[in-house]
TIFITOR-127494 format. One record per residue (C-alpha): residue number from 1; x, y, z. Coordinates in steps of 0.1 Angstrom, whole numbers, plus 2048, in hexadecimal, padded with zeros to 3 digits. Last residue first. Layout:
+-----+------+-------+-----+
! num ! east ! north !  up !
+-----+------+-------+-----+
! NUM !    X !     Y !   Z !
...
+-----+------+-------+-----+
***
This chain:
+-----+------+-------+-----+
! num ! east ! north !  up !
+-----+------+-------+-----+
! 267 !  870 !   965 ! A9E !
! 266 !  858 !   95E ! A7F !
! 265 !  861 !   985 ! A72 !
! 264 !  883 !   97C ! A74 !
! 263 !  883 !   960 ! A64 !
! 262 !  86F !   969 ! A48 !
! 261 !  887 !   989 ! A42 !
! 260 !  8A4 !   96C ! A45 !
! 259 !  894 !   959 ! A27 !
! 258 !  88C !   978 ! A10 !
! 257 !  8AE !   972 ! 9F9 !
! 256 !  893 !   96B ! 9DB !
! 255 !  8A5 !   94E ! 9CF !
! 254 !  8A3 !   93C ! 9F3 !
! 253 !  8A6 !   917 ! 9F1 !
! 252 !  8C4 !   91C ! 9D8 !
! 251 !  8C8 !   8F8 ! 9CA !
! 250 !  8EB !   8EC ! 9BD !
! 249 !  8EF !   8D2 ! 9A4 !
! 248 !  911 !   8C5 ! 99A !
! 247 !  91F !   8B1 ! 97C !
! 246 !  924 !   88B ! 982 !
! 245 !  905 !   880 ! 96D !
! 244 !  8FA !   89B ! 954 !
! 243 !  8EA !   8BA ! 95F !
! 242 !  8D9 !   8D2 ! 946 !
! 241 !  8BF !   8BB ! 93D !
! 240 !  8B9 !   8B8 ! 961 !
! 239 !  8B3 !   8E1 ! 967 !
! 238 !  890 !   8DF ! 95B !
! 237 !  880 !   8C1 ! 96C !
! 236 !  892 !   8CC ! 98D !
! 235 !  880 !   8EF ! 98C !
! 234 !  85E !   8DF ! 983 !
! 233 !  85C !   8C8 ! 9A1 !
! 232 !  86F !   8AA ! 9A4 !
! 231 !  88E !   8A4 ! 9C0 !
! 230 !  898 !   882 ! 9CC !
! 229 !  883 !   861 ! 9D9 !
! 228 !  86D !   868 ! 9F2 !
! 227 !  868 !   888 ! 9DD !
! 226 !  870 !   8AF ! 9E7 !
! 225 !  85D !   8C2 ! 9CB !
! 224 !  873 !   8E2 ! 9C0 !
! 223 !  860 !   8FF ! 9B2 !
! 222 !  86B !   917 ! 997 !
! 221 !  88B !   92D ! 992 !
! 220 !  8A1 !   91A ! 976 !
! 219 !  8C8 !   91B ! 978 !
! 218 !  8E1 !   914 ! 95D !
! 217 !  908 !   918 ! 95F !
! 216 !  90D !   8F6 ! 95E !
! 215 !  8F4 !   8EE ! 97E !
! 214 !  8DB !   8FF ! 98D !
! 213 !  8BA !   8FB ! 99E !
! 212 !  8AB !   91D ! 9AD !
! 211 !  88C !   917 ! 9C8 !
! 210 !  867 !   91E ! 9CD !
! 209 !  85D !   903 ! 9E9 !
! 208 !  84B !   8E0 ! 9E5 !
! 207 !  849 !   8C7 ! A04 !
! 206 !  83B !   8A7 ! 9FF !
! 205 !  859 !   88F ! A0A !
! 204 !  872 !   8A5 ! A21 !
! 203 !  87C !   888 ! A36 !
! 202 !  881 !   873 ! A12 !
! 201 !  89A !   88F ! A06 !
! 200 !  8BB !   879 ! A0B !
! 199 !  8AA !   858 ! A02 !
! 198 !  8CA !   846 ! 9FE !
! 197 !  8C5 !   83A ! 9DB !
! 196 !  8C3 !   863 ! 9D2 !
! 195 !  8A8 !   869 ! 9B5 !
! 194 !  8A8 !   88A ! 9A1 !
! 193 !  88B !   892 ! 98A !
! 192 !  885 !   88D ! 961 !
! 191 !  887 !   8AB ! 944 !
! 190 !  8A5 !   897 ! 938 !
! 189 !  8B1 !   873 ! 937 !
! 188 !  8CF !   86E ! 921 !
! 187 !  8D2 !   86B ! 8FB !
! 186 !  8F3 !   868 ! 8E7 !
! 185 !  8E9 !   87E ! 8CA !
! 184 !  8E1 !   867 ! 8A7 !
! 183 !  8F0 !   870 ! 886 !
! 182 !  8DD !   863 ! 867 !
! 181 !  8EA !   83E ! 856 !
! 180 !  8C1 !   83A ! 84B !
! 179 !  8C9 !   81A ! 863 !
! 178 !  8D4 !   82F ! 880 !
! 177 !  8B5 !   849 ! 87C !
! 176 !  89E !   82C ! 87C !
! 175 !  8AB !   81D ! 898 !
! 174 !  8AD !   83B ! 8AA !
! 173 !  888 !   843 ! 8A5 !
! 172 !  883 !   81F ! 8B5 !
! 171 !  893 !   825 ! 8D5 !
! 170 !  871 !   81F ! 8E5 !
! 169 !  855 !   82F ! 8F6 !
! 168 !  83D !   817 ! 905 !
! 167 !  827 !   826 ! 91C !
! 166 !  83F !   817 ! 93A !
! 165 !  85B !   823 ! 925 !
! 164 !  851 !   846 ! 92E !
! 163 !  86C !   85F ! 91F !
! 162 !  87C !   846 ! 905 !
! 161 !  87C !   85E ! 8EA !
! 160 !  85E !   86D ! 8D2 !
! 159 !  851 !   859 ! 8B8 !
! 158 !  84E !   871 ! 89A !
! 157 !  861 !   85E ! 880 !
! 156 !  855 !   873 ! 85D !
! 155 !  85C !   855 ! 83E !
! 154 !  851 !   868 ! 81B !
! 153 !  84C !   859 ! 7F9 !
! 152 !  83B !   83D ! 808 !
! 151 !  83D !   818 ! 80A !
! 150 !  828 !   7FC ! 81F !
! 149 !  826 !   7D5 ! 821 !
! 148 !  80B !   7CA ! 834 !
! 147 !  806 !   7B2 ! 851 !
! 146 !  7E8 !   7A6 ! 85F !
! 145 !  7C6 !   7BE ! 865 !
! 144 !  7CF !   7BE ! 88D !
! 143 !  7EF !   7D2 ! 882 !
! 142 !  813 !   7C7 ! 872 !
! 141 !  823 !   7E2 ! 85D !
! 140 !  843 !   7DB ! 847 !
! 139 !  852 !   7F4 ! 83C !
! 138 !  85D !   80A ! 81E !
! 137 !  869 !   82E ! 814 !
! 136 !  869 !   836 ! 7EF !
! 135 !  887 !   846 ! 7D9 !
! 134 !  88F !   824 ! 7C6 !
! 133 !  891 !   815 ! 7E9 !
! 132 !  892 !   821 ! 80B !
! 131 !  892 !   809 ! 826 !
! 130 !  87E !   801 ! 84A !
! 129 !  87C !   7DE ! 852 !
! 128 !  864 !   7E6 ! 874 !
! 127 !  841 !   7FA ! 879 !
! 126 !  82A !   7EC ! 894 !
! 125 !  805 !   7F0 ! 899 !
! 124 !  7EB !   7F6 ! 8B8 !
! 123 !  7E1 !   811 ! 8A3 !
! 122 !  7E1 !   818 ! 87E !
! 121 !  7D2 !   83D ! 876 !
! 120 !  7CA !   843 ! 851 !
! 119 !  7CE !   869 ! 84C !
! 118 !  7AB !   878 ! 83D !
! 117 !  7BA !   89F ! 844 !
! 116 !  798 !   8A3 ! 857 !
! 115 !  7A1 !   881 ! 86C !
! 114 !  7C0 !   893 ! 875 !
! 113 !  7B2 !   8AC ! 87D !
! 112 !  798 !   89F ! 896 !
! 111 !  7B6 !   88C ! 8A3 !
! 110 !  7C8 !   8AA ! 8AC !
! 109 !  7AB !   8B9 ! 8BF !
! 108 !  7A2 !   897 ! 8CD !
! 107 !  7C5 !   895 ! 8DC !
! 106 !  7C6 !   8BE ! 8E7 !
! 105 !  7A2 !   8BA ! 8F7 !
! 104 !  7B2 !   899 ! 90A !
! 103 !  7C8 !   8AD ! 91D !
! 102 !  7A6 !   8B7 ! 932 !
! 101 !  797 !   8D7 ! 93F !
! 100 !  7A7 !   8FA ! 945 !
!  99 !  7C2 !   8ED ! 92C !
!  98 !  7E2 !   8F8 ! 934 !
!  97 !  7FB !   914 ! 92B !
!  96 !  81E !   918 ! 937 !
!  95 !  82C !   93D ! 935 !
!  94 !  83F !   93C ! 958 !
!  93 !  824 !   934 ! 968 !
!  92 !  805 !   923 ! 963 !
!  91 !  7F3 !   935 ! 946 !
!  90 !  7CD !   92A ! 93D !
!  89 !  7BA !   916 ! 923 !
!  88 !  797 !   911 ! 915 !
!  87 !  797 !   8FC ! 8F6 !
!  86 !  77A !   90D ! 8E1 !
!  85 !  78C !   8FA ! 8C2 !
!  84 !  795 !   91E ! 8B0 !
!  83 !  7A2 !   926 ! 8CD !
!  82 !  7B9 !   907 ! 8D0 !
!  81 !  7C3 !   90F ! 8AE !
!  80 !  7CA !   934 ! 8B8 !
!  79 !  7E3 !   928 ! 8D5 !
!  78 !  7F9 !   912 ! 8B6 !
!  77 !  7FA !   931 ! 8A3 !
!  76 !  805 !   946 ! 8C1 !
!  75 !  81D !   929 ! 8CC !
!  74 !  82E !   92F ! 8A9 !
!  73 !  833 !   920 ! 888 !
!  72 !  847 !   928 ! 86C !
!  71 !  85F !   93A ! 886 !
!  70 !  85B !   91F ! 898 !
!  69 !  86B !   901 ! 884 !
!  68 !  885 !   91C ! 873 !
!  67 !  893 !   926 ! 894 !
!  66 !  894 !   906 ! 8A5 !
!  65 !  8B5 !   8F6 ! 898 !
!  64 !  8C9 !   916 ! 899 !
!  63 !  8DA !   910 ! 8BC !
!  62 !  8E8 !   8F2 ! 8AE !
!  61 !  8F4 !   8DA ! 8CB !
!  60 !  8D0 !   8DC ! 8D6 !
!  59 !  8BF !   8E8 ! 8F5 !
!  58 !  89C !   8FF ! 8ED !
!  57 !  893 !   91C ! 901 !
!  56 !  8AB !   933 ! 8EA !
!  55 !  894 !   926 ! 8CB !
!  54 !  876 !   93B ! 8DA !
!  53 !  859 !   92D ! 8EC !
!  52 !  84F !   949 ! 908 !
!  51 !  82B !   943 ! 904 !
!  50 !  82E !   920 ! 90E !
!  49 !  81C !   900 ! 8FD !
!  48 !  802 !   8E8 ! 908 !
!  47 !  807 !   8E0 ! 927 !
!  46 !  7EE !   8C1 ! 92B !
!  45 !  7D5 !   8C4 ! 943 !
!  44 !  7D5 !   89D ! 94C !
!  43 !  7F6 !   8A7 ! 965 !
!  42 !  805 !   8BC ! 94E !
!  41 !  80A !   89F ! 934 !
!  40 !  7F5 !   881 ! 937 !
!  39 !  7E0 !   880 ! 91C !
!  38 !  7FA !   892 ! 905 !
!  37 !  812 !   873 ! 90B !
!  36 !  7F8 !   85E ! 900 !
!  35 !  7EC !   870 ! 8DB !
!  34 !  7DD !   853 ! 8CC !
!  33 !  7CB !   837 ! 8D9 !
!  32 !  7D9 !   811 ! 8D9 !
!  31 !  7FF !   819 ! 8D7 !
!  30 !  813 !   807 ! 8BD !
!  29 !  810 !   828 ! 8A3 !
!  28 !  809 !   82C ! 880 !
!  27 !  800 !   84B ! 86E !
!  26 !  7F9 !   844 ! 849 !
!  25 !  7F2 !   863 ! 82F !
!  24 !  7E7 !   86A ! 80F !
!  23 !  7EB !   886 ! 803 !
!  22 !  7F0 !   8A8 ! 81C !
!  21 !  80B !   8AA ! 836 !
!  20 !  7F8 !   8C1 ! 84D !
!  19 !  7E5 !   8B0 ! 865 !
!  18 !  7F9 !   892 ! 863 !
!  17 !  815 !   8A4 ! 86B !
!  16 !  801 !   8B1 ! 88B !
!  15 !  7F5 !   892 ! 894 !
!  14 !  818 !   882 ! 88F !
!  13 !  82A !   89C ! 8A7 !
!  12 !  80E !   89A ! 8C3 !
!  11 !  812 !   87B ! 8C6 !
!  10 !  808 !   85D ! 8AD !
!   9 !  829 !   850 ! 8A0 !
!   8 !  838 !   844 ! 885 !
!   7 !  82B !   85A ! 865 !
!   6 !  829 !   84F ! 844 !
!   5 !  826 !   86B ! 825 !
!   4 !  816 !   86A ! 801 !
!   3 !  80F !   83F ! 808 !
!   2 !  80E !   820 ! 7F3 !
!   1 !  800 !   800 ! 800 !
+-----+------+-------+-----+
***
């Protein structure tokens, strides 16, 4: 079966390709519902996109990378979609918008335009053999209808990482990139808390403070979470894909230098 563009991957990434691709279309993904990860993000509220997204907020050994991406397309284009859906929304802090309701508005969002682009969604399917031949992609795709054989004139491998291999994230965007002979970035855990084995912080289990996490020369001001197993909260998320194992992280308890004025007035 003959395809304009095949997509890997059901997230947010695919449904948005999808979206817009144009042709004929295949998304296929292993999952049994679309859009997972979105589900669960922000709690169930799903945080959407930030109002201060600009290429600087993005890591990448080419500080360029971003610049075209969302200069074609923006967080104000991608707010007047959710409008336009009736989506009702509101900032956190520090830019970060959720949905007043339910992630799931942003999955059946996509979905719904998907569906109105005519994309033909696989689920509960698995992609392997991948080659290019005489200018086509092709795989093999095995799904509850049997197995099928399945070429395109364009391969898009929008699978994510191996953030949550519980939900079944996989290397397999690595694979692909690897047998296609493309570069591939070492890849280490980021956006993820802090766990100590010796349960340093597990006294402190519960509390949540403002704080300033550092380390290389970067520091985030947000809130700290003390775990019974390490550090989480927003502040920890951020700074840990600036720390890699061996490097040090320092936390300022008191950013705003009002700690001994609180004292004093509690004395």
């Amino acid at each position: 079966m003959h395809y304009d563009t095949a997509i890997i991957g059901a997230g947010a990434a695919g449904m948005m390709c999808a979206a817009h691709a144009g042709g004929r279309v295949l998304v296929v993904d292993h999952a049994r519902a679309p859009g997972e990860k979105i589900r669960i993000s922000g709690g169930g509220r799903c945080n959407f996109t930030n109002l201060h997204c600009t290429p600087e907020a993005f890591i990448s050994a080419n500080p360029h990378f971003a610049k075209s991406a969302l200069a074609r397309y923006t967080q104000w284009d991608f707010i007047d979609l959710v409008d336009r859906y009736g989506i009702a929304w509101h900032e956190k802090t520090l830019g970060q918008l959720f949905c007043d309701g339910s992630a799931k508005q942003i999955v059946a969002m996509l979905r719904g335009m998907m569906q109105q682009a005519g994309a033909d969604l696989r689920l509960g399917a698995t992609a392997s053999g991948f080659a290019k031949q005489d200018g086509c992609f092709n795989f093999s795709l095995q799904d509850a209808d049997g197995n099928s054989e399945i070429t395109a004139d364009r391969l898009v491998v929008a699978t994510g990482g191996k953030s949550i291999p519980k939900m079944g994230a996989t290397g397999l965007a690595y694979d692909i990139a690897a047998r296609f002979g493309l570069a591939v970035t070492p890849t280490r855990a980021g956006l993820v808390p802090f766990t100590f084995t010796d349960g340093r912080f597990a006294p402190l289990s519960g509390v949540a403070l403002p704080a300033r996490a550092m380390a290389n020369g970067t520091a985030f001001d947000e809130a700290i979470l003390f775990t019974h197993r390490g550090l989480s909260g927003p502040a920890s998320l951020q700074i840990s894909s600036y720390w890699e194992e061996g490097d040090a992280l320092s936390l300022d308890l008191d950013p705003a230098g009002t700690l001994l004025e609180a004292l004093r007035t509690q004395r």
